[in-house]
C-alpha positions as a printed Julia matrix, in Angstrom:
430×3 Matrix{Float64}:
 256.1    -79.25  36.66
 252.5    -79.93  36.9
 250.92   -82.0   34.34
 248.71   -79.81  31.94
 244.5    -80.38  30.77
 245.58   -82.58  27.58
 247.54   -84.98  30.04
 244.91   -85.23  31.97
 242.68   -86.36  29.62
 245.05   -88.64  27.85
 245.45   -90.66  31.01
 241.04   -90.61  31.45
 241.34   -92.2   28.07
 242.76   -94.85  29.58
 240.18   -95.08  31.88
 237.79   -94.9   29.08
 239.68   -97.45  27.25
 240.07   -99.73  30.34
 236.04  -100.07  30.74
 235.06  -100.56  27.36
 237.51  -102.6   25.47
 236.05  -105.71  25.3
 237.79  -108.68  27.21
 239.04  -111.71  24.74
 239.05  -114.02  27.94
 235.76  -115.51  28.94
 234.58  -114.49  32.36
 236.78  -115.59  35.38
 234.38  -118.17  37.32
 234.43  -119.42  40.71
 235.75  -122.74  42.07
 231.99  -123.76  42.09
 232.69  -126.41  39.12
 236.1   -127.39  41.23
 238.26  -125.8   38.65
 240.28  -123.27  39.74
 240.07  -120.2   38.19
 243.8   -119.71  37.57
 243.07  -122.74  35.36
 240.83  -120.37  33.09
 244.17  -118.13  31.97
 245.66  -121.21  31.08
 243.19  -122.46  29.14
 242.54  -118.86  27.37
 246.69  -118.38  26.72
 247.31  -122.44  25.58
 247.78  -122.92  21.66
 246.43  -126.5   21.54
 243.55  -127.6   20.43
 242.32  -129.79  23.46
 238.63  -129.35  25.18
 238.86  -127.68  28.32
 235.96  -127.18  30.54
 236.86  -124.24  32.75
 233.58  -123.14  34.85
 229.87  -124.25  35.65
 227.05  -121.6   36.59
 223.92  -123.38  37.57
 220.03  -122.25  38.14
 216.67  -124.39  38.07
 212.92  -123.5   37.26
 209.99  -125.7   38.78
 206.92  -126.91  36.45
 205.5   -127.85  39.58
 206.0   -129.83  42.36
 207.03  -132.81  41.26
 208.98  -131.82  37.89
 212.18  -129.45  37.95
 213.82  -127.98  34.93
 217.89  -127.61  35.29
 220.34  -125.24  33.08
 223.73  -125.62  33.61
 225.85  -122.65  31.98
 229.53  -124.04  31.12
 232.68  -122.0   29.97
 233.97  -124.66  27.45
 236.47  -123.87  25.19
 238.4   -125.94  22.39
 241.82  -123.91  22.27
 240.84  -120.39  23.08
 237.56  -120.72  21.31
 234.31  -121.4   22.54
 233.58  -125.31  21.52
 230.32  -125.77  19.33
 227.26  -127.0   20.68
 227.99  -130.01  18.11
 231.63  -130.68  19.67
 230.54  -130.51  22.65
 227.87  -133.65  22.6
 230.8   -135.7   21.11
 233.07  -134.62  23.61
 230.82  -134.91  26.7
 228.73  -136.84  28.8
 226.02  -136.05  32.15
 225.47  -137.41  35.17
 223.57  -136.14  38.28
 222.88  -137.48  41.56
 220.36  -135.97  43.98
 221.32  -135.95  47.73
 219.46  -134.98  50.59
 221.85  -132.56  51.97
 225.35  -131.7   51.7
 227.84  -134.12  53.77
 225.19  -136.85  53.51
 225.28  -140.48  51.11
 221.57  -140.06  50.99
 220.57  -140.19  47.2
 217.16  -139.25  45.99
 217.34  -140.14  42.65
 220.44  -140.35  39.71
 220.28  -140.39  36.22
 222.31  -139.87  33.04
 221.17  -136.87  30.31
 221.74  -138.02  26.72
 223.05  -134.4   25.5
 221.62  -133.51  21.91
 221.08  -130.68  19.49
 217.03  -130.6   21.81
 219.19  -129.91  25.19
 222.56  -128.29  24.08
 222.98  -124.61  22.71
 225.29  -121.91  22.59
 224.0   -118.61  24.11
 226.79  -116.38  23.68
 230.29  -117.35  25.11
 228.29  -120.37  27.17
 227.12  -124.0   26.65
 223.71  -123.95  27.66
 222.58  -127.28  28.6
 218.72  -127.73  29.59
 217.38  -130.95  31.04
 214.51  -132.42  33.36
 214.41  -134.05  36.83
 211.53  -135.64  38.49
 211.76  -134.02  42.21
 211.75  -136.48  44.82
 209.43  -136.04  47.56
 211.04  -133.78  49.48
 211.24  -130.21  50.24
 214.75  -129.62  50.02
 218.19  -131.36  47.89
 221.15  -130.72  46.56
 221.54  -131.8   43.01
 225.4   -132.81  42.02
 225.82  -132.74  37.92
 229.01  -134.13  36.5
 230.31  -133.36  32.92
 233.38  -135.68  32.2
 235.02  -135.78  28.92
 234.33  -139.28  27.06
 237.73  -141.31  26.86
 239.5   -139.74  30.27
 239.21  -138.89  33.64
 238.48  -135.31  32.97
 235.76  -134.12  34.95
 233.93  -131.1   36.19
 231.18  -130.81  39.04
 228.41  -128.47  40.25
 226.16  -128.46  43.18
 222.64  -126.36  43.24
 220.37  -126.32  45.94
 216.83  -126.79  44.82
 213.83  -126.78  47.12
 211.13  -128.84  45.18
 208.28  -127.49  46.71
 208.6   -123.57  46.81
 206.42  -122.61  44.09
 207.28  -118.86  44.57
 207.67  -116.48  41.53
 211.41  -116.66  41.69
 211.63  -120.48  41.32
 208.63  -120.29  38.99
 209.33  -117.62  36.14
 212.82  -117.33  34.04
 213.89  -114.03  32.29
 214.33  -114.22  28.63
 215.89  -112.37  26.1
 216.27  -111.91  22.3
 219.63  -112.97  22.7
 219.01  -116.23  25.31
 216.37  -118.94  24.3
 217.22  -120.29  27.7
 216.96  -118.07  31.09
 219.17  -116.24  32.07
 221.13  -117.01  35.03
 221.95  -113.67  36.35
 220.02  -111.06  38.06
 220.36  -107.99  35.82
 219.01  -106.74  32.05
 220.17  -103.6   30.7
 218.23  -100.47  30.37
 215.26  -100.56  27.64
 216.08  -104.49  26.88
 213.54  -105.95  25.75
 212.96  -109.62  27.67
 210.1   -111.89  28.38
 208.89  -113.82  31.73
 207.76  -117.07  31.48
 207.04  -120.18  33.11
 208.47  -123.82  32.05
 205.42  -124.74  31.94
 203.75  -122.06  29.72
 200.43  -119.96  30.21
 199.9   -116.37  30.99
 199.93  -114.67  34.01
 199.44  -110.91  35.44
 202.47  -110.05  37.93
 202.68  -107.32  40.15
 205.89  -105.19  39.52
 207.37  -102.63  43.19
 209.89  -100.58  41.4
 212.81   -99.39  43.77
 214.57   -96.26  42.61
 216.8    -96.73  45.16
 220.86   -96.71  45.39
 222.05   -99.82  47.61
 224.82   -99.14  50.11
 228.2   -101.0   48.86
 229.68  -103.57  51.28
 231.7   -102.35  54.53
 234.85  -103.25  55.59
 235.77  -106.55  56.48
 237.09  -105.4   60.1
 234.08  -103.71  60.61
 232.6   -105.44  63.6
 230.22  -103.06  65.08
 226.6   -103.92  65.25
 224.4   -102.92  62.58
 221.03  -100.52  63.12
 217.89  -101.48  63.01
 216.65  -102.59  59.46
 215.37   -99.34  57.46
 211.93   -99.78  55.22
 212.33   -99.45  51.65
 209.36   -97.8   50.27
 208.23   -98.42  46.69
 208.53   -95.77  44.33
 206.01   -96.9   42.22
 204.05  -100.1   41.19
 202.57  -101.61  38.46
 200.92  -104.98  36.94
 202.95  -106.62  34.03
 201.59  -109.78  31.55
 203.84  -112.71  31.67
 204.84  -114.49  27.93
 204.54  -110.61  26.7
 207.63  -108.86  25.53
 209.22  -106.05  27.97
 210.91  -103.38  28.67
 211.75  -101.43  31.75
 212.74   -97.82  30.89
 214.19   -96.63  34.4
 217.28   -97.61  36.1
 216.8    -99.44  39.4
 215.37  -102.42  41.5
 212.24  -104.16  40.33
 210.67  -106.6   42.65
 207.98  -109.02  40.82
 205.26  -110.72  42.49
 202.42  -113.62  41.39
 200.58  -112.49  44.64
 201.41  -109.26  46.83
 200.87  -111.33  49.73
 204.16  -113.29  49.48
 207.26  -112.25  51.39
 210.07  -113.12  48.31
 210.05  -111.62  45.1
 211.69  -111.83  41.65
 214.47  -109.1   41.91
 215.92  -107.62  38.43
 218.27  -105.01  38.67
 217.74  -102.95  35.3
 221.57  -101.51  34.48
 223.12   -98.8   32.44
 224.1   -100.4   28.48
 227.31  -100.94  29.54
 227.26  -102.77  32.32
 229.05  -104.74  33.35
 231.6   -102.85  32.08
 232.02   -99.53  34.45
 232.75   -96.39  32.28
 231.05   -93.32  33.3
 233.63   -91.16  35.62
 231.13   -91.37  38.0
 230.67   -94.65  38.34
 234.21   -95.26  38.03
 234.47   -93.78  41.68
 232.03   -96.24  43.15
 234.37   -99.42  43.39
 238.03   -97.12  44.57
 235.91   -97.6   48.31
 237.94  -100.38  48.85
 241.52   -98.74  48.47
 241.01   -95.5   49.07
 240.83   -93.05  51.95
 237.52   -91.55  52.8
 239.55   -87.86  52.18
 240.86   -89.46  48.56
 237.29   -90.21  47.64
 235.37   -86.91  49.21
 238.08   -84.73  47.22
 237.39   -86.37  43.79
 233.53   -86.08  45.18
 234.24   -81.97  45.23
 236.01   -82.02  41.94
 234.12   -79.89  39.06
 235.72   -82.54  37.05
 235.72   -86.32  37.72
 237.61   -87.13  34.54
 240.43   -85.02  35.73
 240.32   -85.93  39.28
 240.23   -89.76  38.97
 243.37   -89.12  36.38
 245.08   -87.54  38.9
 243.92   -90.13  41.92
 245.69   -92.67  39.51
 249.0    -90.93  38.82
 249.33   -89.93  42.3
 249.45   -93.09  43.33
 251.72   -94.45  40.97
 254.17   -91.66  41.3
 253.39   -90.24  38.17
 254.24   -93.62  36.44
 251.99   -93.2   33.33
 252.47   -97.05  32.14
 251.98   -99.05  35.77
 248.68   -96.52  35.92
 247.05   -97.9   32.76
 248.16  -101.64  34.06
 246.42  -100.87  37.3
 243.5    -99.57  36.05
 243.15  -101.87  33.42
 243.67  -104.77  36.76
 241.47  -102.87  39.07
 238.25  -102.27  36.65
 238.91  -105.72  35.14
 238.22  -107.19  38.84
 234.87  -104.74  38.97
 233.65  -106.12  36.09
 233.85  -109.56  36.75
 232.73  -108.77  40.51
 229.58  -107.29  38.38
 229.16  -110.83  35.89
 229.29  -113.08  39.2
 227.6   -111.21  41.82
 224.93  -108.68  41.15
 221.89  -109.69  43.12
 219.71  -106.9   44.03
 222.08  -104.3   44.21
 225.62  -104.37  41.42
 227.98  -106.65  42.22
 230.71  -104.71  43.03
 228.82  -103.43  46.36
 228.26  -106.79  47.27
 230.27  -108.9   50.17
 231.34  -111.48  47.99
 232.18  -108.59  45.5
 234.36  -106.59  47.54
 236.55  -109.78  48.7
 236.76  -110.82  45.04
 237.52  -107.67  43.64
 240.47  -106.89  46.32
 241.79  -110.48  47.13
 240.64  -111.95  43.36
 239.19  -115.72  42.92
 239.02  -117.86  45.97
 241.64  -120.58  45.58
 239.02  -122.89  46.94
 235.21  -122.59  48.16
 233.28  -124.85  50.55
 229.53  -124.62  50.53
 226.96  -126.25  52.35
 223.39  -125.18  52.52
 223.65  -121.65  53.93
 227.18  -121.02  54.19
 230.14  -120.4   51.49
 233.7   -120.73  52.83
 236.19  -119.42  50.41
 239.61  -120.09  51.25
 243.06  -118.28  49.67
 246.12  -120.59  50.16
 248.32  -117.01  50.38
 247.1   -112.95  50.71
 248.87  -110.53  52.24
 251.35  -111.59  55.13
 249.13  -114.61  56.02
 248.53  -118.09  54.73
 245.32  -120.49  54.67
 242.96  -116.96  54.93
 238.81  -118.26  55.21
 236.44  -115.64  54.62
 232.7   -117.03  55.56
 229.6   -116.05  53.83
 226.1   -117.25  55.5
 223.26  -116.72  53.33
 220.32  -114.26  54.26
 216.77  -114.0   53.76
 215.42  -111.37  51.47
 212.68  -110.22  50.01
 214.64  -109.52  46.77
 216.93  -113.11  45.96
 217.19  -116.1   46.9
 221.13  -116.01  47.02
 221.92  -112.77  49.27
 225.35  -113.65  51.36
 226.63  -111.83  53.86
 230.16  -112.02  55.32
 231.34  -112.83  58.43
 233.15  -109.72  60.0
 236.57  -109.92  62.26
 238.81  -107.58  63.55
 241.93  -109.84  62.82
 241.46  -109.51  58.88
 243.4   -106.05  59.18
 246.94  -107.83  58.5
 245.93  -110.04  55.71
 243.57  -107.12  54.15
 245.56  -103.67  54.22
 249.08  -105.37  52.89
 246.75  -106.32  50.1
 245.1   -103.19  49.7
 248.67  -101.38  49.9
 249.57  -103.38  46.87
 246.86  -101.97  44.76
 247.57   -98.42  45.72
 251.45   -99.29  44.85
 250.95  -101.25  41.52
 252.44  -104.32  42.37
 248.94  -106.39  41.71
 248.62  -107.51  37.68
């Protein structure tokens, strides 16, 4: 017996719910701060009362050449709460060295950060810690900051790359918002959000805004070893001047590339977002990220549906053999992964269409990444039928971000990926 219309939409309710409950875990980070991310459950599910760092985001803004402003964005909790700014400066110390290079001894300068109320905040879930550097004379380092918890040997690392004397837009101006006295340290503000750009070092400026109303490709297969076509030009759809230190709003959806002078080749890329992201909710966007474990006929027949809501239910039931309960886990699991692919990843385009995206999203966390100056190695002890699995990420130029990767394509990834992708389409992935 078929299923009737009030089924249906009980199980897109699911869907619904799936998107926009909100998440009482903090975001899943990667390795970058050598935790493991597994570590971050842990820490979320244990009833102690013991500090825990779990994750480190990083970013930097120049003053000029010869001063550098650092954030460093931690995931800290104290049980499964966020610890207080105050907590944490008892709880915590800093420490950075400056090297020349990854895989080199060559320091260019150390130092220790006495963390107070002037350099610690809470924006958010996050510890936002803000402090100075004087930048060596070089072009290029790699800055190592180490939090370690006073009394042990607790400790948690992060390495940024940070070219001193690049004085382009994008290592010049942060994006502020009501909610963030500090910058923010991803890519994206939602629709109509009002934000500010400013420099470290204060004054006004007039910008020159390209605005891309343009919908980015998502990534392709990880088999997929043809040759790609020539580069396509992206044509502006519009473009405007904007006053830095002024508060702003962007009223479109899309891509907006900022430049100090439209003679420069990199820009400041924001990707203004629908209100919920990163959450995905809308049945049409819901469809986006089931690319990676569907079949091109799945995905064009719930394209010709007159109604997505109804279509994706039945996408989701069909696969699970009608199993109402292992579909909610799955979608719940699947959307879950999006949404975290989104928080970690979006550079000029979501991050769910990004390389680094689609491997997280269908493989989950790395179990360990490797990074040197243009190249991320992230490494999975077991996926699939295979063990010790690399997938390698070189970064790109473009004229969007400064942090575009783009994977490294082989034909042999076919047995570790499509046992993986089976066990999505079966349920067996929590």
């Amino acid at each position: 017996m078929r299923p009737g219309p009030s089924f249906y939409l009980y199980i897109f309710s699911i869907l619904w719910i799936a998107g926009c409950a909100s998440s009482n875990k903090s975001t899943k980070q990667l390795p970058e701060a050598q935790v493991r991310p597994s570590q971050l459950q842990q820490a979320s599910s244990s009833v102690n009362e013991e500090p825990s760092l779990v994750a480190i985001q990083s970013k930097y803004l120049l003053k000029d050449t010869t001063q550098t402003k650092v954030y460093l964005y931690v995931d800290a909790l104290k049980g499964r709460k966020t610890i207080s700014p105050a907590d944490f400066i008892k709880t915590y110390n800093l420490n950075y060295v400056i090297y020349s290079d990854y895989g080199t001894r060559e320091r260019l300068g150390y130092g220790n950060v006495k963390l107070d109320s002037s350099n610690v905040s809470l924006v958010g879930s996050k510890i936002v810690i803000a402090y100075d550097l004087k930048s060596p004379n070089r072009d290029y380092g790699v800055l190592l900051s180490e939090i370690s918890q006073v009394g042990t040997l607790k400790k948690v690392l992060n390495d940024l790359t940070i070219q001193f004397k690049k004085l382009q837009v994008n290592q010049v101006y942060g994006v502020y918002t009501a909610s963030s006295p500090q910058p923010l340290q991803r890519h994206y503000i939602n629709i109509n959000e009002p934000f500010i750009l400013k420099k470290v070092a204060n004054g006004s400026d007039q910008l020159h805004v390209f605005y891309y109303n343009h919908d980015f490709e998502p990534a392709g297969s990880p088999m997929n070893v043809a040759q790609k076509g020539s580069t396509k030009t992206l044509e502006a759809d519009s473009t405007f001047t904007i006053n830095t230190s002024e508060t702003l709003h962007f009223n479109k959806e899309g891509l907006y590339n900022i430049f100090a002078d439209t003679t420069q080749s990199e820009g400041l890329g924001i990707l203004v977002v629908n209100e919920r992201f990163p959450k995905v909710t809308q049945p049409q966007r819901l469809l986006g990220p089931l690319l990676y474990m569907s079949t091109n006929n799945e995905i064009n027949e719930i394209k010709k549906a007159e109604d997505y809501k109804k279509a994706l239910d039945k996408y989701w039931l069909t696969l699970m053999n009608g199993n109402t309960p292992l579909a909610q886990q799955s979608i719940r699991s699947f959307y879950s992964r999006v949404e975290e692919a989104n928080q970690l990843f979006t550079t000029y385009k979501e991050g769910w269409k990004t390389d680094k995206g689609m491997i997280y999203i269908v493989l989950g966390p790395p179990d360990k990444v490797q990074r040197s100056k243009d190249r991320e190695v992230w490494s999975y002890d077991q996926r699939g039928n295979a063990q010790n699995v690399n997938f390698t990420f070189n970064r790109k130029n473009n004229q969007f971000v400064d942090d575009h990767y783009e994977l490294v394509r082989y034909a042999e990834y076919q047995p570790i990926w499509y046992p993986v992708v089976e066990a999505w389409r079966n349920g067996s992935i929590r």
